[in-house]
C-alpha positions in Angstrom: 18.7 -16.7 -77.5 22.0 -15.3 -79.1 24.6 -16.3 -76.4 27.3 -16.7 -78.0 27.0 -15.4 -81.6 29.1 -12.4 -82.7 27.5 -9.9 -84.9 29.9 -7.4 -86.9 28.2 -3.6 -87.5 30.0 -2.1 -90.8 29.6 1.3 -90.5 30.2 3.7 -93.3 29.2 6.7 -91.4 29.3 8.5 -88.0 25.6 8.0 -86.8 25.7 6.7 -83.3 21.8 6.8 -82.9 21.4 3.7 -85.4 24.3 2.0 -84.3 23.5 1.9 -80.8 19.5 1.0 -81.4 21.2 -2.7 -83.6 23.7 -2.9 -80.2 21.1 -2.7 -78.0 18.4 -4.9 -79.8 21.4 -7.8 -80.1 23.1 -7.4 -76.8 20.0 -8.0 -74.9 19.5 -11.2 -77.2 22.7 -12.3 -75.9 25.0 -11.4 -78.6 28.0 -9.7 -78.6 28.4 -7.1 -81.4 31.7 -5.2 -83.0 31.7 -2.3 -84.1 33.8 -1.9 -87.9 34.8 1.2 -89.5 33.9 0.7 -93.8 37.5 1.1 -95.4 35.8 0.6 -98.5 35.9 3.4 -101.2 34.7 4.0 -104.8 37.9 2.8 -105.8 37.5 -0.3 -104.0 37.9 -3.5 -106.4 35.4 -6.6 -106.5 38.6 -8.8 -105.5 38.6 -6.2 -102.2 35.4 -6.4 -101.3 35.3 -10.6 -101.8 38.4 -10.9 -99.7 36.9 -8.6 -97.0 33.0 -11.0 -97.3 35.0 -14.0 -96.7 36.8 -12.7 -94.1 33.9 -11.2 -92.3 32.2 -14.6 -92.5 34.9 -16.6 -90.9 35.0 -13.7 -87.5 31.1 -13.0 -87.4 27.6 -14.9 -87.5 26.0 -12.1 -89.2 26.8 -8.2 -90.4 24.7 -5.0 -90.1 26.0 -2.6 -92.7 25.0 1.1 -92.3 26.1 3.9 -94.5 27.5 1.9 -97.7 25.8 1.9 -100.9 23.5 -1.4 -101.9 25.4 -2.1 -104.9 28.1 -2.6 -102.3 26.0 -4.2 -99.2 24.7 -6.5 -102.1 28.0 -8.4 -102.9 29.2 -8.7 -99.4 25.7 -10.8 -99.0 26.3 -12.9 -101.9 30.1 -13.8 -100.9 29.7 -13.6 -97.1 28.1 -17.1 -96.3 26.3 -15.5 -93.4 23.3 -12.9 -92.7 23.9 -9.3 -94.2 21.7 -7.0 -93.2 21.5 -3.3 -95.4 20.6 -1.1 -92.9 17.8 -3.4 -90.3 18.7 -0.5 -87.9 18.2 2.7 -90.2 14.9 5.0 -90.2 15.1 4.2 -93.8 14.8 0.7 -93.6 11.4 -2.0 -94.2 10.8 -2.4 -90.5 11.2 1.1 -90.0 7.6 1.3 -92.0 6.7 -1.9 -90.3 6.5 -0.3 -86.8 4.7 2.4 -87.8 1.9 -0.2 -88.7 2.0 -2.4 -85.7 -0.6 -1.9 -83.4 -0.7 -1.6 -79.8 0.2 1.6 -77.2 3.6 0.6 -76.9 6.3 3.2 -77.4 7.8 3.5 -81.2 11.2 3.2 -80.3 9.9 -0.2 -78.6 8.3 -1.4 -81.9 11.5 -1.2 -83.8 13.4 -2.4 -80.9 11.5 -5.9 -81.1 11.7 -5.8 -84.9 15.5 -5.7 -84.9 15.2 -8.8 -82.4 12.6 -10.8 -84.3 14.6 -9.8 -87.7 18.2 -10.7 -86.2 16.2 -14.2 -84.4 14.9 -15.8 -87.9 17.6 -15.3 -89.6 19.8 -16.6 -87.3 18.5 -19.2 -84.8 
């Protein structure tokens, strides 16, 4: 369903347990997904992080970001030209909440497994 699309994962922290629930969820779509290490500081300058958007929406269909402020995830989005997602794989995150709410027996970590999917399938198929 994803064959073919390349998904970046920005990562601002060290928290392999999120990163590896959006790999999973993406790579059994089909996608292949890199992992990038934020260089992005306070310091960092609005020219900086537009250069960086554009760049990372020539190389990549769509980003997760995990461990950067909003502020920051929010103009990456609006200069990116492709999907940005603040956190879709975080505990903290809407379809975190979402699972808890879905019915059925199945397993939680199942529930937020296939709303990564259908989150990272609408937005981009």
């Amino acid at each position: 369903m994803l064959r073919g699309k390349k998904l970046g994962l920005l990562r601002g922290t060290d928290d392999m347990d999120d990163a590896l629930r959006f790999c999973n969820a993406a790579h059994e779509l089909g996608a292949h997904v890199a992992p990038i290490r934020s260089a992005f500081t306070p310091d960092s300058t609005p020219s900086e992080v537009q250069d960086t958007a554009r760049m990372l929406g020539r190389l990549y269909d769509a980003v997760e970001c995990q461990g950067l402020p909003p502020s920051l995830v929010d103009q990456l989005a609006r200069t990116a030209g492709i999907p940005v997602y603040d956190g879709l794989a975080l505990p903290s995150h809407a379809s975190a909440e979402l699972a808890w709410r879905l019915a059925g027996d199945a397993p939680m970590a199942d529930k937020r497994h296939y709303l990564i999917q259908a989150v990272l399938l609408a937005t981009m198929t």
